[in-house]
VEXGU-900410 format. One record per residue (C-alpha): residue number from 1; residue in one letter; chain; z, x, y. Coordinates in Angstrom, 1 decimal, padded with zeros to 4 digits. Example, Ala and Ser with C-alpha at 12.3 -4.5 7.8 and 13.67 -1.06 7.14 Angstrom:
VEXGU-900410
+-----+----+----+--------+--------+--------+
!   i ! aa ! ch !     c3 !     c1 !     c2 !
+-----+----+----+--------+--------+--------+
!   1 !  A !  A !  007.8 !  012.3 ! -004.5 !
!   2 !  S !  A !  007.1 !  013.7 ! -001.1 !
+-----+----+----+--------+--------+--------+
//
This chain:
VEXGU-900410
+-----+----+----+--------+--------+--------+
!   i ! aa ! ch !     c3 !     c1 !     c2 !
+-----+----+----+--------+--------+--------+
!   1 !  X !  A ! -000.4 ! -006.5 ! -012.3 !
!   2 !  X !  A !  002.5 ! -004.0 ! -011.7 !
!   3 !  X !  A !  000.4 ! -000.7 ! -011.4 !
!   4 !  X !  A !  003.5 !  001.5 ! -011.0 !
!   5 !  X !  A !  004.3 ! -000.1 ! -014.5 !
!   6 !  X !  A !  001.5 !  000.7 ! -016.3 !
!   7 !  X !  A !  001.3 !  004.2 ! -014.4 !
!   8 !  X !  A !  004.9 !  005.5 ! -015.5 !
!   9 !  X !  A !  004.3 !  004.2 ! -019.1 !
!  10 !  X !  A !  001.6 !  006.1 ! -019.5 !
!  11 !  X !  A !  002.8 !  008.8 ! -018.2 !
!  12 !  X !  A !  005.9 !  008.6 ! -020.0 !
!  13 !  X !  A !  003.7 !  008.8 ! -023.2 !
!  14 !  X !  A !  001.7 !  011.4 ! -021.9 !
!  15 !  X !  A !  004.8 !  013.5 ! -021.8 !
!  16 !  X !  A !  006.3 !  012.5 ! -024.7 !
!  17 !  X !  A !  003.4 !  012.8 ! -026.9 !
!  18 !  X !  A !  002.5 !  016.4 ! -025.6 !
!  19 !  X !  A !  006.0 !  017.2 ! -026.5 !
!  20 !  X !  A !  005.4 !  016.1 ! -030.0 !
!  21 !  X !  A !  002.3 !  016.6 ! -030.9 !
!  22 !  X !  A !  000.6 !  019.9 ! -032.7 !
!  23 !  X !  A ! -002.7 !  018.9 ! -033.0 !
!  24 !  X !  A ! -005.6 !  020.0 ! -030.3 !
!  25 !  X !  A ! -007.3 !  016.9 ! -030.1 !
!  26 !  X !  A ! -004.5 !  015.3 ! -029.8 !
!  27 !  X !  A ! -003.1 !  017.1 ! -026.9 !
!  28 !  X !  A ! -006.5 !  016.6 ! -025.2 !
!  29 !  X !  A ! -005.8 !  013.3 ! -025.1 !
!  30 !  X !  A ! -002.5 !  013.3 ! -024.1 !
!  31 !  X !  A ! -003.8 !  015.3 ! -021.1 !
!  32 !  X !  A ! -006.2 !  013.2 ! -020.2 !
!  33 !  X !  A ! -003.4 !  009.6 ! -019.7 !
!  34 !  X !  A ! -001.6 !  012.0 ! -017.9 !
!  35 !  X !  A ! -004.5 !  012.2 ! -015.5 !
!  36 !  X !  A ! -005.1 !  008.4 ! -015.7 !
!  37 !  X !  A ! -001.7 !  007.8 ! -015.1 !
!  38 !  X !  A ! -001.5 !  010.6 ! -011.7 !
!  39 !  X !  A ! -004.6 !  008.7 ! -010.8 !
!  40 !  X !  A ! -003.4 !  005.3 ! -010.7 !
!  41 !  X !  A !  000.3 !  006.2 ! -009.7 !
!  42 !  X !  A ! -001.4 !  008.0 ! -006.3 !
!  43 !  X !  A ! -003.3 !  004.9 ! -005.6 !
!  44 !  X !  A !  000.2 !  003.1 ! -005.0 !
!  45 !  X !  A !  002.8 !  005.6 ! -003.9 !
!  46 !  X !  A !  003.0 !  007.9 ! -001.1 !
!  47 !  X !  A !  001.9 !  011.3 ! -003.3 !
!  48 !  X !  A ! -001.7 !  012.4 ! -004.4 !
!  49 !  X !  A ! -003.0 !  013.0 ! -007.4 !
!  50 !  X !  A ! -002.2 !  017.2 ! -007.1 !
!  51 !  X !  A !  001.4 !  016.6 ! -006.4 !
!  52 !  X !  A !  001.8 !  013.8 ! -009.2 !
!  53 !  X !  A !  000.4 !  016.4 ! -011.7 !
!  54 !  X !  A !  002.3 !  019.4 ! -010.3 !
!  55 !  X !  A !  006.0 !  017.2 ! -010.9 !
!  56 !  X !  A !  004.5 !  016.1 ! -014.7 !
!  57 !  X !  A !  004.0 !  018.9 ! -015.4 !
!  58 !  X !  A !  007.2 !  019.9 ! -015.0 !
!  59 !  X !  A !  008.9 !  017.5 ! -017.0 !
!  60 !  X !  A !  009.2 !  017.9 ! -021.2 !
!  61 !  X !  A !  010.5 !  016.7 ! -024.0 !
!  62 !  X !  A !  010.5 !  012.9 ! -024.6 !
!  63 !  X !  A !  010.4 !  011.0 ! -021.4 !
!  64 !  X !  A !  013.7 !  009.3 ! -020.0 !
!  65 !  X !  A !  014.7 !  007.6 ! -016.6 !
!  66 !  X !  A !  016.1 !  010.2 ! -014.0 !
!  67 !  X !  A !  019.5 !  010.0 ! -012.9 !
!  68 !  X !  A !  020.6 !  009.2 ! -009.1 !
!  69 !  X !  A !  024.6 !  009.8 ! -007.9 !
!  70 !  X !  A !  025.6 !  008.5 ! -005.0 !
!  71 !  X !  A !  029.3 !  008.3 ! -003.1 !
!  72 !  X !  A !  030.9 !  005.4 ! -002.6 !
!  73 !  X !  A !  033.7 !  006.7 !  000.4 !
!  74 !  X !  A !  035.9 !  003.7 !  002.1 !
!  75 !  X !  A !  038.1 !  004.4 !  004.4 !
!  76 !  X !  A !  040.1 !  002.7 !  007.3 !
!  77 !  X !  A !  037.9 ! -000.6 !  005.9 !
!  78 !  X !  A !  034.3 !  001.8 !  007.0 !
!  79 !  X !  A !  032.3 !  003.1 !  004.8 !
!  80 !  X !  A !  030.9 !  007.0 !  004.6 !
!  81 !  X !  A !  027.3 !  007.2 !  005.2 !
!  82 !  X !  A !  024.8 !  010.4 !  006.1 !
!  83 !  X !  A !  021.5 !  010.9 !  008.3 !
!  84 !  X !  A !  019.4 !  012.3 !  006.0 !
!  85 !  X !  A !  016.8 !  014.8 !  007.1 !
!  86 !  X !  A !  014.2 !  014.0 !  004.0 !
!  87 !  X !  A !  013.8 !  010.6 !  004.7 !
!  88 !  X !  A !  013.5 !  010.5 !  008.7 !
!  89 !  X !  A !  016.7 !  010.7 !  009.9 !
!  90 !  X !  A !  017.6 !  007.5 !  007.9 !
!  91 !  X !  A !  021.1 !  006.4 !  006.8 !
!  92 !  X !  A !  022.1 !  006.5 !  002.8 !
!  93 !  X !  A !  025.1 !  007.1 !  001.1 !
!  94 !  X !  A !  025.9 !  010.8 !  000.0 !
!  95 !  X !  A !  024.3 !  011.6 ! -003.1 !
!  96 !  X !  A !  021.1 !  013.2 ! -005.4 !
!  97 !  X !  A !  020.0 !  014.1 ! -008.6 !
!  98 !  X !  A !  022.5 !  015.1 ! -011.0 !
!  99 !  X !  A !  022.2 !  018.7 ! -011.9 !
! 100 !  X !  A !  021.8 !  020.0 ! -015.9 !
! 101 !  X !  A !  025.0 !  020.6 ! -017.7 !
! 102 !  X !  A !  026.8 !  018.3 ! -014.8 !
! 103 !  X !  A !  028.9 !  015.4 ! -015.5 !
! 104 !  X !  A !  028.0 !  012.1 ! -013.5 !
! 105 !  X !  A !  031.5 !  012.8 ! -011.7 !
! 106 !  X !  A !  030.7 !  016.4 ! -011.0 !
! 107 !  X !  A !  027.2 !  015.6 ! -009.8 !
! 108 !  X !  A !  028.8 !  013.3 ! -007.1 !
! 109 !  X !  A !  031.5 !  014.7 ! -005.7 !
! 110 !  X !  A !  029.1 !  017.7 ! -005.3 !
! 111 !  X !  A !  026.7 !  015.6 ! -003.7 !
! 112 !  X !  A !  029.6 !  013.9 ! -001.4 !
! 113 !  X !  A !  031.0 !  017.6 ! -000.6 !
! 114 !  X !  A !  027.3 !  019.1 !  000.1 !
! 115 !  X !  A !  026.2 !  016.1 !  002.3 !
! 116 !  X !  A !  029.0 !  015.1 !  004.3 !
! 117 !  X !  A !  031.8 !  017.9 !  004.4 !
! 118 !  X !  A !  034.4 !  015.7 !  002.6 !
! 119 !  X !  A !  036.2 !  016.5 ! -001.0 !
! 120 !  X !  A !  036.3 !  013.2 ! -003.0 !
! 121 !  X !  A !  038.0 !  012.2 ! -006.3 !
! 122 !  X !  A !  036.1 !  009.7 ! -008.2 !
! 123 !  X !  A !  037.8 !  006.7 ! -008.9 !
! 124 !  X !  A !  035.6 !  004.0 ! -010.3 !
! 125 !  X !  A !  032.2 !  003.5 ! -011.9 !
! 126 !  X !  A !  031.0 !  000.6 ! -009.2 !
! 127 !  X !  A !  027.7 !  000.2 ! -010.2 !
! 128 !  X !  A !  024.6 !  001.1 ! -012.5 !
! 129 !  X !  A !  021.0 !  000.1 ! -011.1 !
! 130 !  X !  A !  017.9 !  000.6 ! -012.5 !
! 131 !  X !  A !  015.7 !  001.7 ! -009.0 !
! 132 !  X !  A !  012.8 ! -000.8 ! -009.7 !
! 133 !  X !  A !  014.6 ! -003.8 ! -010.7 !
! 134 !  X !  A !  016.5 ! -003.4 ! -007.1 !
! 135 !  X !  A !  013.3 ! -003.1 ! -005.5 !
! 136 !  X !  A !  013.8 ! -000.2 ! -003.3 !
! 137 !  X !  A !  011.0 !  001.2 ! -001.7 !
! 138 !  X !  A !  008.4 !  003.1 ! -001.7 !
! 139 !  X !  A !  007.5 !  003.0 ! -004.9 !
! 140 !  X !  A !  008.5 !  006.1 ! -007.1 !
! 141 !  X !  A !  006.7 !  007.7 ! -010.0 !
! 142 !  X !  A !  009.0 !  008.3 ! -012.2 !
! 143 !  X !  A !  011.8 !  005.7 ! -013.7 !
! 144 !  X !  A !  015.1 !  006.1 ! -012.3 !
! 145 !  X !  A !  018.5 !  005.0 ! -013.2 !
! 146 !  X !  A !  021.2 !  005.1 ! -009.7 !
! 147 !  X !  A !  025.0 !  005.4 ! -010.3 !
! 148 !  X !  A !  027.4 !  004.5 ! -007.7 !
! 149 !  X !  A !  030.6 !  005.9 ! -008.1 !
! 150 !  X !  A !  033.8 !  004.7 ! -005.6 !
! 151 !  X !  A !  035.0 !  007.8 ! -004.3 !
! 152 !  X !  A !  038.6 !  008.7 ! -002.5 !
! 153 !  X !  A !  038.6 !  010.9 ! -000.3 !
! 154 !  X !  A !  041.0 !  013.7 ! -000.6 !
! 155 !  X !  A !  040.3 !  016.4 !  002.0 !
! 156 !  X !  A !  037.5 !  018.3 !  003.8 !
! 157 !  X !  A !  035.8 !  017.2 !  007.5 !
! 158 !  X !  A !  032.5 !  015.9 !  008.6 !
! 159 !  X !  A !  030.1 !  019.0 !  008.6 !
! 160 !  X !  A !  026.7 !  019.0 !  009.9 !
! 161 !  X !  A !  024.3 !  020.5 !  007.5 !
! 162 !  X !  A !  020.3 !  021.5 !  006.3 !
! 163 !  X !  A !  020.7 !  018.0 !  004.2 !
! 164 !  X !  A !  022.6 !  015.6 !  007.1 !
! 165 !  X !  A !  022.3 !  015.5 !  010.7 !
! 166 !  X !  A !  024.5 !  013.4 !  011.1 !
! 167 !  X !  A !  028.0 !  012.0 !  009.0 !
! 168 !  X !  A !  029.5 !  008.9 !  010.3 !
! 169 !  X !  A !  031.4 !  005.6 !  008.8 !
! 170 !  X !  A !  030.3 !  002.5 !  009.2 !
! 171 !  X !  A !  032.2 ! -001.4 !  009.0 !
! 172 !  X !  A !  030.7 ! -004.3 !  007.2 !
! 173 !  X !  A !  029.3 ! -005.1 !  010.8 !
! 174 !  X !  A !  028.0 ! -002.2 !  012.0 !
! 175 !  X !  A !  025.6 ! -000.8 !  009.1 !
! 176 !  X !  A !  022.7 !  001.0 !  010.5 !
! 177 !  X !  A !  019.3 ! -000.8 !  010.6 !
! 178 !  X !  A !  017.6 !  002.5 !  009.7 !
! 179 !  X !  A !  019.0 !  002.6 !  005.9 !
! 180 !  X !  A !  017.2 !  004.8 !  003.5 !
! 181 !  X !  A !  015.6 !  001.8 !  001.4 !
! 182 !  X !  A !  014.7 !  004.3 ! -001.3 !
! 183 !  X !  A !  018.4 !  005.7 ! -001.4 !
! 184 !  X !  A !  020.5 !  002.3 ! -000.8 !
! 185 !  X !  A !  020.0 ! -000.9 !  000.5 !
! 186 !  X !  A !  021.9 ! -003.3 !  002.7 !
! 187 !  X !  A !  023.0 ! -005.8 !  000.5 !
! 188 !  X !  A !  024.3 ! -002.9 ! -002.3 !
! 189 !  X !  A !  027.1 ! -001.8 !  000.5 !
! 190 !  X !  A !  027.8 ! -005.2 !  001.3 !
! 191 !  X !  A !  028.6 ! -005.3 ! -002.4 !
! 192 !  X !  A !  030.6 ! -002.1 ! -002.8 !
! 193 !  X !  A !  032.8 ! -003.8 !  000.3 !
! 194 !  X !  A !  033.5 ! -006.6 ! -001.7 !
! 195 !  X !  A !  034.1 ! -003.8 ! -004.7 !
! 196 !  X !  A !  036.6 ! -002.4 ! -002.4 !
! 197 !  X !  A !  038.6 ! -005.5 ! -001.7 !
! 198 !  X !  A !  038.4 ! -006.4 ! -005.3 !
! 199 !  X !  A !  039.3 ! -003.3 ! -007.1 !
! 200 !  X !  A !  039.1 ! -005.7 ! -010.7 !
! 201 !  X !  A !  035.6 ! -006.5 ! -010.5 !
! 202 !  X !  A !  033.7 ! -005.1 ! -013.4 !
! 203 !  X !  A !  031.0 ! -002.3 ! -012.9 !
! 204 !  X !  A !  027.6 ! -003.7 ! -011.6 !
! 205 !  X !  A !  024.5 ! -003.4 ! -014.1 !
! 206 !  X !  A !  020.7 ! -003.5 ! -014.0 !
+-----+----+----+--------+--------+--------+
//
């Protein structure tokens, strides 16, 4: 049984039907599947019940997948990645939520500029994922959609900041063993090489 399944559905329509709904009764009971759904959801990720409460309730409105950015920066045939200081100094591409009243392109090349120091000019859609069925890990509560953009960069320097301790590029070869599996995985930068080198490929999906 895939819990984190059943646990975002349900807490998808626990949001959606508090949104909705204008009845009393019925807002009791979309309460309590959002409480189910913290309950189970904390029994197989990394948050407790509190915290998985505290984020639903700050979601509204009818429940959609969130939206991941990430730059995808090639240059001299290496490939732009930060050490991110949320995830233990691990390795990711540059990248985050995107921001209300963004574009997707001006989400990442914010991202890209915060992160690493470098102005970027977004080339190419590379790639669409949905977070699950790329089976990144840990687990995540919420249902999340990651688009990877090919990014050229343009100007700007490698700039240590309170997001990156490090910025650094990396060859096919040489890609760190301490990735950020929730952020990016190994064999999606493989892919974004061969991207690269193939500049006709269609945009990745799914």
């Amino acid at each position: 049984m895939n819990w984190i399944e059943y646990g975002r559905k349900l807490q998808a329509i626990s949001q959606t039907g508090l949104h909705f709904t204008q009845d009393q009764y019925d807002r009791e009971r979309y309460e309590q599947i959002g409480d189910i759904a913290a309950e189970i959801l904390a029994e197989h990720t990394n948050l407790s019940v509190e915290e998985l409460l505290d984020l639903n309730a700050a979601e509204f409105g009818y429940a959609t997948p969130k939206v991941d950015v990430r730059g995808v920066a090639i240059l001299n045939e290496k490939i732009l990645l930060v050490r991110e200081t949320a995830d233990a100094g691990r390795w990711t591409l540059p990248g985050g939520w995107a921001d209300v009243n963004e574009t997707p392109t001006q989400a990442v090349i914010r991202e890209v500029l915060e992160e690493s120091g470098f102005e970027t000019q977004v080339i190419k859609l590379l790639a669409v994922y949905d977070r699950e069925q790329q089976k990144h890990t840990p687990p995540f509560p919420y249902s999340v959609y990651k688009l990877f953009f090919y990014c050229q960069i343009i100007g700007g320097e490698p700039r240590i900041n309170n997001e990156a301790s490090e910025i650094a590029f990396f060859s096919e070869t040489e890609i760190p063993i301490e990735l950020s599996e929730s952020r990016v995985k190994k064999e999606q930068l493989l892919r974004f090489f061969k991207h690269y080198r193939e500049p006709t490929l269609p945009t990745d999906f799914d």
